[in-house]
C-alpha positions in Angstrom: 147.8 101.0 -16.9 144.7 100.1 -14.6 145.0 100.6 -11.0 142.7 99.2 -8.2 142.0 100.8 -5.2 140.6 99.1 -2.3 140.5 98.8 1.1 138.3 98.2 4.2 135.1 100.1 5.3 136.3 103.6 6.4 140.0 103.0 5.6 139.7 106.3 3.9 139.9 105.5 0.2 137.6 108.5 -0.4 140.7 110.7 0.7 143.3 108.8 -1.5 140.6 109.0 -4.5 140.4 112.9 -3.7 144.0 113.6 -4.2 144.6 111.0 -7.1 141.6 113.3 -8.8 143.3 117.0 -7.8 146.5 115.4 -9.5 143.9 115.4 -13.0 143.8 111.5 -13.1 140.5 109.7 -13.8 139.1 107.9 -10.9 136.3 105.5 -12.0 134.2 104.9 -8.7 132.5 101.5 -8.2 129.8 102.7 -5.5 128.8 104.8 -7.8 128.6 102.7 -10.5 127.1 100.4 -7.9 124.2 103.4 -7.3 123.7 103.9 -11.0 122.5 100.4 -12.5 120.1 99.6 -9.8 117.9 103.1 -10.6 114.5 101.9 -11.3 114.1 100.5 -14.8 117.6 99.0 -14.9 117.9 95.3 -15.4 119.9 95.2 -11.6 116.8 96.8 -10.5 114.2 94.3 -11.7 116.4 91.6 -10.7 116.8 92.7 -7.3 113.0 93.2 -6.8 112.3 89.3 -8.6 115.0 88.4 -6.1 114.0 90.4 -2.8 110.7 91.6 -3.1 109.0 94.5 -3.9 108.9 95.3 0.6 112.4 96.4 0.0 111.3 99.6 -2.2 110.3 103.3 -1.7 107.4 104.1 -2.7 108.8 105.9 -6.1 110.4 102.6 -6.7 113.7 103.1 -6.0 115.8 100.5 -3.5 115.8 101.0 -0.1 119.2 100.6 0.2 119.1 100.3 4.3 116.4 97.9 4.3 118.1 96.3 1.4 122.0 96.5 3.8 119.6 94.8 7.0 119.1 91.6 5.1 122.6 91.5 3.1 125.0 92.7 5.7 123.8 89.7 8.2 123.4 86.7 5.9 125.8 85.7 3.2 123.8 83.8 1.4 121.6 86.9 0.7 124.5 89.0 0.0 126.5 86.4 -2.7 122.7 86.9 -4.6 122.9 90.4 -4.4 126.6 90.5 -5.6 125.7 88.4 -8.3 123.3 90.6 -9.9 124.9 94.0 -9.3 128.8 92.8 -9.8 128.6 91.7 -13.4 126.5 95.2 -14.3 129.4 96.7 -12.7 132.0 95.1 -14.2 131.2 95.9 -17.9 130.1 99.7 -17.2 133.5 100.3 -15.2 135.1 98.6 -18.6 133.2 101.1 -20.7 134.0 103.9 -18.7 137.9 103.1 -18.5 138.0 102.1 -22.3 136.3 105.7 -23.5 139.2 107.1 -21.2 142.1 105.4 -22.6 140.6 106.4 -26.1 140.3 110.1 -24.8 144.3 109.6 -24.6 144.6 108.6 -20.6 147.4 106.5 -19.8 146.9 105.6 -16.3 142.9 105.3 -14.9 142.5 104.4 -11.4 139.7 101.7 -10.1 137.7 102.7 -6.8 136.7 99.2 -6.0 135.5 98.5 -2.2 135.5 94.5 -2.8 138.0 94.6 -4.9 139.1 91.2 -4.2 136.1 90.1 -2.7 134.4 90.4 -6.0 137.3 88.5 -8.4 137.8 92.1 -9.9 141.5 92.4 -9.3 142.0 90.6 -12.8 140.5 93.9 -14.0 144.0 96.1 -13.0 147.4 96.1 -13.6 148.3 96.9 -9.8 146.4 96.5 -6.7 146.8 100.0 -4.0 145.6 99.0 -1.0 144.2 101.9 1.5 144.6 100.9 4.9 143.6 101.3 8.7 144.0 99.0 11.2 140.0 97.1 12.2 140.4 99.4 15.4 140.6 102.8 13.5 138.2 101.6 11.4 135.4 101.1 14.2 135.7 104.1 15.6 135.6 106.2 12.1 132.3 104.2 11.1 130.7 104.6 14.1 131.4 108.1 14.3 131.1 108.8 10.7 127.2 106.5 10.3 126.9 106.6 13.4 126.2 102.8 13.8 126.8 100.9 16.9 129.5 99.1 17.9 127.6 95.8 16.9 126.1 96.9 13.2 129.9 98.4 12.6 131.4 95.3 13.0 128.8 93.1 11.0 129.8 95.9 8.2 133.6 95.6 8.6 133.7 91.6 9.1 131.1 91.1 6.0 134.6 92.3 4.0 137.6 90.4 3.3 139.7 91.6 6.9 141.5 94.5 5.8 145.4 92.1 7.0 144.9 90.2 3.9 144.1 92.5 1.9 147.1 94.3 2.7 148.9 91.0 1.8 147.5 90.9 -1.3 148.6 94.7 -2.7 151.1 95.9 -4.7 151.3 98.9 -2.4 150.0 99.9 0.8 149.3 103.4 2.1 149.2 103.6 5.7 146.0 106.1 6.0 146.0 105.5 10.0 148.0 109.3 10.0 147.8 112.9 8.7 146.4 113.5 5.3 149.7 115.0 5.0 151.8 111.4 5.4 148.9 110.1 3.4 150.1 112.7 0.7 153.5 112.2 1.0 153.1 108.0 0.6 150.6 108.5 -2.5 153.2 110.6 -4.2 156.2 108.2 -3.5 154.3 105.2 -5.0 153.1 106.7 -8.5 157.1 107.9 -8.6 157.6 104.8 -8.2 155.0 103.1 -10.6 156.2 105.9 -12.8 153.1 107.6 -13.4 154.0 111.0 -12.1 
């Protein structure tokens, strides 16, 4: 079975993805992915820089991923181009990576995927685990967290699908708007109930 994992910005998927992992299950993280196949040389990479110019590199060539967030996280337009190059290169190395664990005898593998829905992925997984936190928690955690103002942590929480609908879209929902504790004790209850503990 495939699982996705999504939420909102600063809903607190990285602490559902944490105890998911301690529980020895693998956890196949789309940021990261994300990170990996726009290092300089990969094809993401080359198109990005045919796409944005070479003004939104560091000088080792690597993307300047907040000069890169000031044009995408205020225009759409820019951001659907981005998503197009990066989403595809993400879709087949998360396929690799959860194929090469279901050979390695895995029967469950779990999908951190941000934009889950926003990026047609959920025809990826099985079941769809949404993380959630109401768009009030979830300002105050980013500002404090990236310490953004009010104004850039909106533009970053409104550029996603709102964080209602995805809830209406899940299979389950954690409420992560509590102690990691009830986070805990709602994680456990759904893979009893998905029967994969």
């Amino acid at each position: 079975m495939v699982i996705g994992i999504t939420g909102g910005i600063a809903t607190g998927k990285s602490t559902v993805t944490g105890m998911i992992r301690r529980r020895g299950f693998t956890v196949i993280d789309a940021d990261v992915i994300a990170r990996q196949v726009v290092e300089p040389g990969e094809r993401a990479w080359r198109k990005i820089i045919e796409t944005f110019g070479e003004e939104i590199l560091f000088n080792d060539g690597s993307i300047n991923r907040k000069k890169l967030g000031q044009i995408v996280f205020h225009d759409g337009k820019w951001r659907k181009k981005l998503n197009e190059i990066v989403h595809p290169e993400v879709r087949s190395r998360m396929a690799e990576e959860t194929e090469a664990a279901f050979r390695k005898g895995e029967r469950t593998v779990f999908l951190d995927i941000p934009l889950l829905f926003e990026s047609g992925m959920e025809r990826l997984v099985d079941k769809v685990l949404v993380v959630y936190a109401d768009e009030g928690t979830q300002l105050l955690r980013l500002m404090e967290r990236d310490g953004l103002r009010e104004e850039e942590a909106l533009a970053r929480i409104r550029s996603q699908l709102p964080i209602e609908e995805k809830k209406k879209k899940a299979d389950a929902v954690i409420d992560n708007r509590f102690s990691p504790d009830e986070t805990e004790r709602q994680l456990e209850k759904i893979l009893h109930e998905w029967n994969i503990l």
